[in-house]
N, C-alpha and C positions, 0 to 999 in steps of 0.2 A: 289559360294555364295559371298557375297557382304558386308563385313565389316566395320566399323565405329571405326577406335581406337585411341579415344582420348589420349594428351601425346606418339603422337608415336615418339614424337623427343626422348624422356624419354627411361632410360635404360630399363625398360621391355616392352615400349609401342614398342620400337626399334626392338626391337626380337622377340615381339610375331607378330607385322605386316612382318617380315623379314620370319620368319614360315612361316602364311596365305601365303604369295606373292611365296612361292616357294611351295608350295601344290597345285597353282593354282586358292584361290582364288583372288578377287579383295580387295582390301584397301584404301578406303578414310582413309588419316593421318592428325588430326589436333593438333596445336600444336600451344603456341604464343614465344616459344625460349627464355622464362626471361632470368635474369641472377643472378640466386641461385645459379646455379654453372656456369661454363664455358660453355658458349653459342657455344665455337669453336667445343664442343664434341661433343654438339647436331649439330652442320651443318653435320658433319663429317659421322651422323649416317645416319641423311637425305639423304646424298650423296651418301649413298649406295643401300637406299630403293629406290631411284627414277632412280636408274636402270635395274627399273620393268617395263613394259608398262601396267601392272595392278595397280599401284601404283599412287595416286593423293596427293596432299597434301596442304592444306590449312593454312595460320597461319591467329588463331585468337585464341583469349583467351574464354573461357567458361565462364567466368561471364559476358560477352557479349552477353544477351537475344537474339538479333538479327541475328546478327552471328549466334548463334547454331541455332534457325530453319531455316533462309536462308541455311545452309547446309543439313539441315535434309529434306528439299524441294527439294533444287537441284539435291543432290543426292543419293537418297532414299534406304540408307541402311538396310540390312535385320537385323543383327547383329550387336547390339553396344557391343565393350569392352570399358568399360571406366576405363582408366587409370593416366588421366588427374588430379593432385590434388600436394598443399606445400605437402612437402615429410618434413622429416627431425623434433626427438622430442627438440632437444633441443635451434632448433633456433623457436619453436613454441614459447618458453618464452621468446625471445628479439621482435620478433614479428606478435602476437597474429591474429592480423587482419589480415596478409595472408592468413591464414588457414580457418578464416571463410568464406575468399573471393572464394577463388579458393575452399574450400573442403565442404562449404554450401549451397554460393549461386550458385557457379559454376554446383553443383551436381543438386539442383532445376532445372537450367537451361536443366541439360541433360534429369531429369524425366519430364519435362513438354514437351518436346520434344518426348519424345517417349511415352508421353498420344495422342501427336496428330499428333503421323505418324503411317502406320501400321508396327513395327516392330517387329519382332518375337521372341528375347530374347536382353534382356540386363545382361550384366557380367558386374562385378565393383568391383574395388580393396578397400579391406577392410586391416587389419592389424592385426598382433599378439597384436598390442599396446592397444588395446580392453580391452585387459584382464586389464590391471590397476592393481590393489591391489590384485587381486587373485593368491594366490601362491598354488595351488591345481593343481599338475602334473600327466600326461601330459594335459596342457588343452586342453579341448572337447570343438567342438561346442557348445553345449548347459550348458556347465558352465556359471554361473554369470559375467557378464561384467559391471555392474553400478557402477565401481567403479572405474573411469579414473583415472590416476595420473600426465597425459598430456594433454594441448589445443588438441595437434595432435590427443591423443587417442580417446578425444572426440569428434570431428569432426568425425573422421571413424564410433566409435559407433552412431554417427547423421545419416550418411549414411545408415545405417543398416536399421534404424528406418522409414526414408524417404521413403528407398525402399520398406519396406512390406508395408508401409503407400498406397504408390502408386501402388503395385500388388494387392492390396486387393480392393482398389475402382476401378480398372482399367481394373483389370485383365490382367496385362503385367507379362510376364515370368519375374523373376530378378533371379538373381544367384551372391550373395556374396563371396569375396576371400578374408579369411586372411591370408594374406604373412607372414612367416616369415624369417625376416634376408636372403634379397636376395642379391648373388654376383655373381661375373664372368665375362667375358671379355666385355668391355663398359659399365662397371658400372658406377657410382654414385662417383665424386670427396670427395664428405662430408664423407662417409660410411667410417668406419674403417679398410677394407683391403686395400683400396686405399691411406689411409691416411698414416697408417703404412707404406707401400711400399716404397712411394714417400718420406717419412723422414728417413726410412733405409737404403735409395740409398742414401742422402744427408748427413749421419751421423746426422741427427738432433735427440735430443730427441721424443720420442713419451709417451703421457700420457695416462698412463692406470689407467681406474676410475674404483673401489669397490675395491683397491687396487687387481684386476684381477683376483678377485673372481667370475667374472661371467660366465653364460654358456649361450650362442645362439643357436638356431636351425637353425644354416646356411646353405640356401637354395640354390642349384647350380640354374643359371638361365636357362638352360634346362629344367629342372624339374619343373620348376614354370610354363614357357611357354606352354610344354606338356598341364599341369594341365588345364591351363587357354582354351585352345581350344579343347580339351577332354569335359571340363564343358559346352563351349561355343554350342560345337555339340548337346550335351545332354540337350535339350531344358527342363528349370525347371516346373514340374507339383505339383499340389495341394497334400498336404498328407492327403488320405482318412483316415486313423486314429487319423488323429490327434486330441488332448483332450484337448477341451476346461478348463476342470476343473484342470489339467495336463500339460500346454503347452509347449512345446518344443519351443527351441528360435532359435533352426536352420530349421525347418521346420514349415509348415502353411496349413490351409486351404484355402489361398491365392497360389499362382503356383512361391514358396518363397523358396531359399533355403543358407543357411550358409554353408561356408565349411571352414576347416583349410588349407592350402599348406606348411608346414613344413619336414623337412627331418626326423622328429621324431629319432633324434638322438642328444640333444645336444652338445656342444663342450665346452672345457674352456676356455676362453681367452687367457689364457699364453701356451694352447700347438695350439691356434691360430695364436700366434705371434711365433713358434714355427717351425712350418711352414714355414710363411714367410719365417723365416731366412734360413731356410736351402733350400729353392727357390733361395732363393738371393747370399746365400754362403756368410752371413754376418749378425756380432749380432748387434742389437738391444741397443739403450741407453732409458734404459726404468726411466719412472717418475710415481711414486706409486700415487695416489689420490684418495678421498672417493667417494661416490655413488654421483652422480650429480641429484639434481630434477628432475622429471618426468622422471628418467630410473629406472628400474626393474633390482633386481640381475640375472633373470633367465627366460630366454624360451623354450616349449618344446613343439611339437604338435601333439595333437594324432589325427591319418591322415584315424581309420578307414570307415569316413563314406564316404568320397573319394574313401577307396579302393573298398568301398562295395557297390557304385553307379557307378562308371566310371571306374572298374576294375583299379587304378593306384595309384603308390605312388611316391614319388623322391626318388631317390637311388643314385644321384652321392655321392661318399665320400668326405669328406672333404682336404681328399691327393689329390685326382684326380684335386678336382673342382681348390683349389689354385693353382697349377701347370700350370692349362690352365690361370689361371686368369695373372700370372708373364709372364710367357710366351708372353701373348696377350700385356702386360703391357712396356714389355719391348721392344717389337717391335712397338710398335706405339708410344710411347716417344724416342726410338732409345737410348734405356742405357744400 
């Protein structure tokens, strides 16, 4: 099969094309290599995928109209994942306009793209950050989400909308994925086991917000990956029951579907940081601080309708997943 994954320079775009390429199938990779975080991590990942000879790779950016159907032309993918989009909630509030760029017009750019190829499903990264204001545990797909509390989260809830928008008149397979709290080797500089590591190794303080009262559903990236090409196989069809007077927001009578990717297991912060140290074999200078805007004290996902379409859940633990994460960490920094 013949894959399209946007963001494959990106930590999950990295791994899930690194999967496809070693299953056998082919992977167009595009990607424009900003620099939100260190551009050297992304060559690095590059470096590795393009020692495939199923493996292509293109840099352009996705708000680039052109660009994306010149690729969608050339070479005509059967399967988009798109993973391509600003990541990151709290540099949404120092700069707003990224997000609309790359997670609005950039997303337009991929659905209008696959109104006018024949492609056979599109997958797209959505987010736990959906949820906003809703503290009703563990959140389900079809809980309420109109209630962002971030640029970021509402941009992803955009996507959401876009997409049935476009399965509905178009009749294109789409299949949504809310991540939650994804980590693991070749992660993400910004994200906080990374950030933590990198200041415990340095003895620098590290600041922990809701004075470390929070809990994540973190996600090993194996398990995210699985998910994402398990769903990707599992081409999305219409739900014949579905009720108009009733409707369900993860499913459609459009060929539509939501799903959550979380480890349905919360964790706390501080046996997070917890962790770390006893990977490191070294404590932590910790700085207490309050809840920062547009973050949420708590995530958690409930992953039934995953397990009861695509037979699957995530299951690394959170000992396992950090152990591989320091590991990986410290050998490719050399500390």
């Amino acid at each position: 099969m013949k894959f399209l994954v946007t963001g494959a320079a990106g930590f999950i775009g990295f791994h899930t094309s690194k999967y496809l390429l070693n299953r056998g199938d082919a992977v167009i990779g595009i990607d424009n290599l900003n620099d939100y975080y260190d551009p050297a991590l992304k060559k690095a990942r590059l470096s590795l995928l393009k020692n495939s000879d199923k493996f292509t790779f293109h840099r352009i950016d996705i708000v680039d109209k052109n660009s994306v159907d010149n690729i969608f032309k050339s070479e005509s993918p059967e399967y988009i994942i798109h993973l391509a989009a600003q990541a990151g909630v709290r540099y949404s509030l120092q700069n707003p306009y990224a997000y609309i760029d790359s997670n609005i017009t950039g997303f337009m750019n991929i659905l209008e793209a696959c109104r006018n190829n024949p492609i056979r499903h599109l997958v797209f990264a959505s987010s736990s950050s959906v949820y906003g204001a809703n503290t009703h545990m563990p959140f389900d797909a079809d809980d309420d989400c109109n209630h962002p509390v971030s640029i970021y989260g509402a941009t992803k809830k955009s996507n959401e909308l876009m997409a049935h928008a476009y399965s509905h008149l178009y009749d294109i397979p789409v299949s949504g994925l809310r991540f939650f709290t994804v980590y693991g080797p070749w992660g993400r500089p910004d994200m906080a086991l990374f950030i933590f590591t990198k200041k415990i190794i340095n003895n620098e303080r590290i600041d922990i917000f809701n004075n470390g009262e929070h809990k994540r559903d973190f996600t090993f990236i194996d398990d995210i990956v699985e998910g994402i090409v398990r769903v990707a196989d599992n081409i999305a069809k219409s739900n014949p029951n579905w009720d108009s007077t009733n409707p369900e927001p993860a499913t459609s009578t459009a060929p539509y579907r939501l799903y959550n990717i979380g480890n349905n297991s919360p964790v706390g912060l501080i046996r997070f940081i917890e962790l770390i140290e006893m990977n490191l074999e070294k404590k932590s200078i910790k700085n207490f601080l309050p809840l920062q805007p547009g973050d949420v004290p708590e995530t958690y996902a409930n992953v039934n309708k995953l397990m009861d379409d695509i037979g699957y859940s995530p299951s690394t633990s959170i000992e396992t997943g950090i152990e591989i994460f320091i590991n990986w960490y410290k050998d490719y920094y050399k500390v």
